[in-house]
C-alpha positions in Angstrom: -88.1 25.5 -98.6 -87.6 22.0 -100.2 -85.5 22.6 -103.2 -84.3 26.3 -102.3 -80.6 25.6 -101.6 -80.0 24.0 -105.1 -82.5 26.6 -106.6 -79.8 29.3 -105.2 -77.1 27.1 -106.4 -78.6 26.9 -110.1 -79.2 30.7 -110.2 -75.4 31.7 -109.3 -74.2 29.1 -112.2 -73.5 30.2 -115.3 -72.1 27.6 -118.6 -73.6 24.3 -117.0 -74.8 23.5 -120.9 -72.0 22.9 -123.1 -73.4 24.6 -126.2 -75.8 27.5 -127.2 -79.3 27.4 -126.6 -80.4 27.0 -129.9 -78.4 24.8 -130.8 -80.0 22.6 -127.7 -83.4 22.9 -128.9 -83.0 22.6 -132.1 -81.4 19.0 -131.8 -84.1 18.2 -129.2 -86.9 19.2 -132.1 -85.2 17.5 -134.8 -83.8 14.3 -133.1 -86.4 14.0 -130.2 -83.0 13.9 -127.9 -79.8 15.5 -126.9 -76.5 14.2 -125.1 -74.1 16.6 -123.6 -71.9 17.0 -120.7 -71.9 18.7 -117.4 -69.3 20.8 -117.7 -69.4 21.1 -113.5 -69.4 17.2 -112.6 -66.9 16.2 -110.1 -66.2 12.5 -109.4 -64.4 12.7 -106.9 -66.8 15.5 -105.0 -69.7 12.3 -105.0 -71.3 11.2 -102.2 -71.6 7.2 -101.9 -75.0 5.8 -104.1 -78.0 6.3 -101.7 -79.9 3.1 -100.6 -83.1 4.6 -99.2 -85.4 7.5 -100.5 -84.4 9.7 -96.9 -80.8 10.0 -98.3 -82.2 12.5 -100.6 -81.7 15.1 -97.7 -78.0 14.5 -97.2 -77.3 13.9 -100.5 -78.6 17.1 -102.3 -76.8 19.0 -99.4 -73.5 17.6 -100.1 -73.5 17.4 -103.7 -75.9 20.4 -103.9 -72.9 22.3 -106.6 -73.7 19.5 -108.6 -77.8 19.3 -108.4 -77.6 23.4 -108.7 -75.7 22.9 -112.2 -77.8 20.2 -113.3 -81.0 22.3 -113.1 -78.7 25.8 -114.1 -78.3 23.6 -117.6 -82.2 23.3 -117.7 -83.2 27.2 -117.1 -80.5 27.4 -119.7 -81.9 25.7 -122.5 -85.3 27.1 -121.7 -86.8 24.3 -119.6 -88.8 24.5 -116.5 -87.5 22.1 -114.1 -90.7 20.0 -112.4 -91.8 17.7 -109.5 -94.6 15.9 -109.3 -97.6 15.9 -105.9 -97.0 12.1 -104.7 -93.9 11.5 -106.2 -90.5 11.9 -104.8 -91.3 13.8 -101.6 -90.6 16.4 -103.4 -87.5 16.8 -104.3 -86.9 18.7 -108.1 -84.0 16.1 -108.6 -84.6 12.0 -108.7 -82.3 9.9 -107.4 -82.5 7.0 -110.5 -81.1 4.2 -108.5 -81.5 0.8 -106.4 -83.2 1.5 -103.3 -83.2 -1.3 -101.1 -87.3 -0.5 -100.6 -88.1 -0.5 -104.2 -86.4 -3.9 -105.3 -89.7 -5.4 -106.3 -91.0 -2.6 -108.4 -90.6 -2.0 -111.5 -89.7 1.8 -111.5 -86.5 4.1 -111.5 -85.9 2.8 -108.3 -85.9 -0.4 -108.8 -83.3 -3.0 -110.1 -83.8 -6.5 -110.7 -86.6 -6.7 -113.4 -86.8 -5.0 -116.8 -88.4 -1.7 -117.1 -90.0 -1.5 -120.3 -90.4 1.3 -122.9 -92.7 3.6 -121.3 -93.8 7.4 -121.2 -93.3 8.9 -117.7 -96.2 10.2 -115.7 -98.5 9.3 -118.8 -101.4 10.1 -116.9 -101.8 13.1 -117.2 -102.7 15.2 -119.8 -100.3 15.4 -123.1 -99.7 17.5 -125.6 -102.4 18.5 -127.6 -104.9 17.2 -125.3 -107.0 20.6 -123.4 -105.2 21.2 -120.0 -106.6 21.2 -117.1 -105.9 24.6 -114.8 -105.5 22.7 -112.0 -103.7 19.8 -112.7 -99.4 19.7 -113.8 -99.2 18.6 -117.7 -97.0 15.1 -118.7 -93.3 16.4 -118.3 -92.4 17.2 -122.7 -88.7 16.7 -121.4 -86.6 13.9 -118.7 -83.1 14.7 -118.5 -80.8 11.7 -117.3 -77.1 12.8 -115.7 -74.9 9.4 -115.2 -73.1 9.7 -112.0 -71.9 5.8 -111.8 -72.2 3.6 -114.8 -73.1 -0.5 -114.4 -71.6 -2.3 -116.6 -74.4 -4.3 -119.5 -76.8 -2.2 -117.7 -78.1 0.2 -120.5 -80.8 3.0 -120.7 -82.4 2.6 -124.1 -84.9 5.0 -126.3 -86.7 4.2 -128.9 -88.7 7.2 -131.3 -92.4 7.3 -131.3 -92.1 7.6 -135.1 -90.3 4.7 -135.9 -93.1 2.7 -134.1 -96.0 4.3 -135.7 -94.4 3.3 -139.0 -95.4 0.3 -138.4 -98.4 0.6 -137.2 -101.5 -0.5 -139.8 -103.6 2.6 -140.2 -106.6 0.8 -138.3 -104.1 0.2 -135.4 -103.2 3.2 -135.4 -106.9 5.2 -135.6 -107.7 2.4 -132.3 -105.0 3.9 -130.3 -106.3 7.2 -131.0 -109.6 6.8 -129.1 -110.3 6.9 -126.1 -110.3 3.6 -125.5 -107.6 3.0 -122.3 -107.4 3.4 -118.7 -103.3 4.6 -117.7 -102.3 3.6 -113.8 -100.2 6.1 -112.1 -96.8 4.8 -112.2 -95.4 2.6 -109.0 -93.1 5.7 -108.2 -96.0 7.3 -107.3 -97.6 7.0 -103.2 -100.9 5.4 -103.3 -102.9 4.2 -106.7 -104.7 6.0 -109.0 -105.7 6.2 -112.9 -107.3 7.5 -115.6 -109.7 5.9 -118.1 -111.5 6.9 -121.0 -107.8 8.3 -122.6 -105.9 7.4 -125.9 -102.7 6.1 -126.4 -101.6 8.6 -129.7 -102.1 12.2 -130.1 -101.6 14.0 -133.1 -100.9 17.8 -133.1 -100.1 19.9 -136.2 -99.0 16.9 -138.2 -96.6 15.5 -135.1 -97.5 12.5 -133.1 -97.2 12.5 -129.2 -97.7 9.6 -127.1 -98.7 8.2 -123.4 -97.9 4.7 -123.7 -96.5 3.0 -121.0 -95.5 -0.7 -121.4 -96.6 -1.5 -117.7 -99.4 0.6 -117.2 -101.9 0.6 -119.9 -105.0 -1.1 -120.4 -107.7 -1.5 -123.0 -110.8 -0.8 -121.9 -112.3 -3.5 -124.6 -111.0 -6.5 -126.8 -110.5 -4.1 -129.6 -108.5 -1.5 -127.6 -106.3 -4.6 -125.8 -104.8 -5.9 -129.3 -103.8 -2.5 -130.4 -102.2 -2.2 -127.4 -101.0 -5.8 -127.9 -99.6 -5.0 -131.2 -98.3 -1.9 -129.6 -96.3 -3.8 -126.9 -94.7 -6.4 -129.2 -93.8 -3.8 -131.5 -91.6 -1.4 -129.0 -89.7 -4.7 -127.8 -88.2 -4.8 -131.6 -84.9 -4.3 -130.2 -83.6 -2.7 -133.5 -85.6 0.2 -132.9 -83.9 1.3 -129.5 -80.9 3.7 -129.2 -78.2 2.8 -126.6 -77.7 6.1 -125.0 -74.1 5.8 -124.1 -73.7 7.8 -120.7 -70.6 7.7 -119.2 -70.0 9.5 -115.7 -70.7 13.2 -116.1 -72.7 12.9 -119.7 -76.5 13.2 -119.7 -79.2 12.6 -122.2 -81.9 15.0 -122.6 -85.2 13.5 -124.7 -89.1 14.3 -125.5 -90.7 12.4 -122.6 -94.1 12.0 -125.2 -91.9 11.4 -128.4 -89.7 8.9 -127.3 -90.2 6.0 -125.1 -87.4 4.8 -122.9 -86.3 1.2 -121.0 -83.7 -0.3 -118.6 -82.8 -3.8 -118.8 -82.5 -5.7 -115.3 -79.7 -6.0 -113.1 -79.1 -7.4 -109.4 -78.2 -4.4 -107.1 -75.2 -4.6 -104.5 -76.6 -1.6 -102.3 -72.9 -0.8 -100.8 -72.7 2.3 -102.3 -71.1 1.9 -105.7 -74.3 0.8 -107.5 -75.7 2.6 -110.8 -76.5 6.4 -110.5 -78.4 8.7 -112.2 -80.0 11.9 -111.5 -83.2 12.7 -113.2 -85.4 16.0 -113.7 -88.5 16.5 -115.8 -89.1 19.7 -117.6 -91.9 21.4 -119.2 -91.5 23.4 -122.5 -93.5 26.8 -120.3 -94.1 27.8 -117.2 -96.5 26.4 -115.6 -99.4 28.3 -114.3 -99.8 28.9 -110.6 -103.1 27.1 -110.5 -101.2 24.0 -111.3 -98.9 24.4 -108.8 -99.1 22.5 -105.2 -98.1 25.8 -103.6 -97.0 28.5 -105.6 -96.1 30.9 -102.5 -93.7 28.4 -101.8 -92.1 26.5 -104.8 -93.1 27.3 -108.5 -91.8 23.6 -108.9 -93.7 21.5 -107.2 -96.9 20.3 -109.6 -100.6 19.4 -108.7 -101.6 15.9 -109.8 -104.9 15.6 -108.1 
């Protein structure tokens, strides 16, 4: 089973979060993120940066102590580690690095041209939107684990609050209709979207969003500015927050309350490049009906 031997690993590792459960989620609630360190990470114990998506294989085999304490950390703090249908063959664990097949996209994978604030997977239904059964929710949490730095090459988030602050009240009330058509992120095989969606959701007072820099539309000239206005307001670089990761430190953030961005850099694909290891998480279990297969991995989400 895909995922089983770092499953086994997670379940036999104990302390892979540096502090108490409550004290996780209650910095996740009030600051929309969390840094911390893997108390487990090895350096020396890595496997050279992978350059193609079939390294995934080798890689989570020989650095599967690692990958087992990185998802320990999540059951942890009360997360349920996820993967998407279509994305990442599957894997539970991303590989958030220059593959020499991505170059030209603008994803995770990719290198050379700047990945704008976005949501991930905002397709999909967010909270306080009505679920579908049958269909995996938008991930609440991404967790990001530095295993090489790049120099100048930063991972940024900015708060969903501090944009709608600025946001006029008619702006605002725009994005809230269903006005916009999401694509399926270029991580994803094939192409798909969903129209007839809005940008903001409010829920008991708190404001939860699916925008995505790259991948949103309006569906009419009213819809396009507010997503213009939008778009020029999430580039004020005075919003953003540096998160400074260093080699063993990981950042832990409200996929639909924060947005997040890379700046460009040019890869050198011999092994040393920029790595990070990423893993969505939902707030719950999800139910089996939204799983791909849930005789075989209670992981492994439906997106179609």
């Amino acid at each position: 089973m895909k995922n089983g031997l770092i499953l086994t690993k997670a379940g036999r590792i104990r302390d892979a979060l540096p502090m108490s459960t409550v004290e996780f989620t209650t910095g996740l609630k009030r600051e929309c993120f969390v840094l911390w360190s893997l108390p487990q990470f090895r350096a020396d114990e890595l496997t050279k940066t992978p350059l193609f998506p079939s390294d995934a294989d080798l890689v989570e085999s020989k650095n599967s102590d690692l990958h087992g304490a990185l998802l320990s950390a999540h059951f942890e703090a009360g997360l349920w580690p996820v993967v998407y249908q279509g994305e990442n063959n599957g894997h539970l664990i991303r590989h958030v690095c220059p593959m020499m097949k991505a170059e030209d996209k603008i994803s995770s994978q990719g290198g050379k041209y700047d990945f704008y604030p976005h949501v991930d997977n905002p397709d999909l239904p967010i909270t306080g939107e009505t679920p579908f059964s049958t269909l995996g929710n938008c991930p609440d949490t991404l967790t990001l684990l530095c295993l090489r730095k790049e120099d100048n090459v930063r991972t940024s988030l900015l708060k969903l609050d501090s944009v709608i602050a600025l946001l006029s009240e008619e702006t605002k009330f725009i994005l809230t209709q269903p006005f916009f058509k999401v694509d399926r992120p270029a991580s994803f095989e094939g192409n798909a979207s969903v129209e007839g969606v809005p940008v903001l959701v409010a829920e008991s007072g708190v404001w939860y969003s699916r925008f995505d820099w790259h991948n949103t539309s309006g569906m009419n000239p009213e819809a396009e500015n507010a997503l213009k206005i939008m778009r020029e307001l999430t580039l004020d670089r005075s919003l953003w927050f540096d998160a400074p990761l260093n080699p063993g430190d990981a950042i832990t953030f409200l996929n639909q309350r924060t947005m997040h961005t890379r700046n460009a850099f040019q890869p050198r694909f011999d092994g040393t490049d920029r790595w990070l290891l990423r893993v969505f998480g939902l707030l719950n279990r999800p139910l089996n009906s939204q799983l791909l297969d849930a005789a075989n991995c209670l992981h492994h989400l439906r997106t179609i």
